[in-house]
N, C-alpha and C positions, 0 to 999 in steps of 0.2 A: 153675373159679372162678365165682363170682355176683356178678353185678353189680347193685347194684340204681340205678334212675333216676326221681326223680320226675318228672312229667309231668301237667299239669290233665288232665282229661280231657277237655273241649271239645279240647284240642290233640290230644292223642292221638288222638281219634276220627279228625281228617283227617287224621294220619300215617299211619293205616293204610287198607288201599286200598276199602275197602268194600264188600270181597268175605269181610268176617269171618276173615281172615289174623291173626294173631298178632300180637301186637306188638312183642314178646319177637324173634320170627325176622327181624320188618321192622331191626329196629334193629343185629342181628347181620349182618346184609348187609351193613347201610349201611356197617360200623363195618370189618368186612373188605373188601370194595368199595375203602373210601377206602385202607384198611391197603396194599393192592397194588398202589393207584395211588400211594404213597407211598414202595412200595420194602420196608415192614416184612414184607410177606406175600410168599409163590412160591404156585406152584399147587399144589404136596404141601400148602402148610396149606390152602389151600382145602379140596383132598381130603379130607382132615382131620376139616376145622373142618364139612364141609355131607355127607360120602358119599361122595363122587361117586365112580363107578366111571372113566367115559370122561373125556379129553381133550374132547369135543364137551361134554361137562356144564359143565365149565370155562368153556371157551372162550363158551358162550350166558351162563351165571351173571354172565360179565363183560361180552359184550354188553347182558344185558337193565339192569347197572347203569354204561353207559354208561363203561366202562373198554377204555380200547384201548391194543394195545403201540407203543413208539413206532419207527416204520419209518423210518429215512432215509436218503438215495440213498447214502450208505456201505453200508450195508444192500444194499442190490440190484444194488450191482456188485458184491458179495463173489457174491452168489448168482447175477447173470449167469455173471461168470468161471467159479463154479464150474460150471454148464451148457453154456459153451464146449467146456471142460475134459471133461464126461463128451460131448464131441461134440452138442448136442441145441440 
């Protein structure tokens, strides 16, 4: 599908990073980025949506747009126990 979006171009210019990046690809990020922080997106559409072969692609893709999973101490007693469990 195509999207189209207008945007002045003074604005545009500083959306993009001004290293001559696309604008098109800045917006696709953003728009997936937020989609996963949201719950619409998993990482197969990532895969998807940008390439990516590795898990590590992923995983930077959502560091560099400031997307993190969310960890909590439920989270780390499953996974303590489970290291009890395998003796470690």
């Amino acid at each position: 599908m195509d999207v189209i979006v207008q945007i002045p171009d003074d604005i545009a210019s500083r959306i993009a990073d001004g290293k001559g990046s696309c604008l098109s690809q800045c917006a696709l990020e953003a728009l997936a980025a937020e989609q996963y922080r949201l719950g619409n997106l998993n990482k197969p559409d990532l895969r998807r949506l940008f390439g990516f072969v590795t898990s590590h692609q992923i995983d930077g893709f959502l560091k560099a747009h400031n997307v993190y999973e969310e960890y909590t101490m439920d989270d780390l007693e499953r996974e303590l126990e489970g290291l009890r469990r395998l003796g470690v």
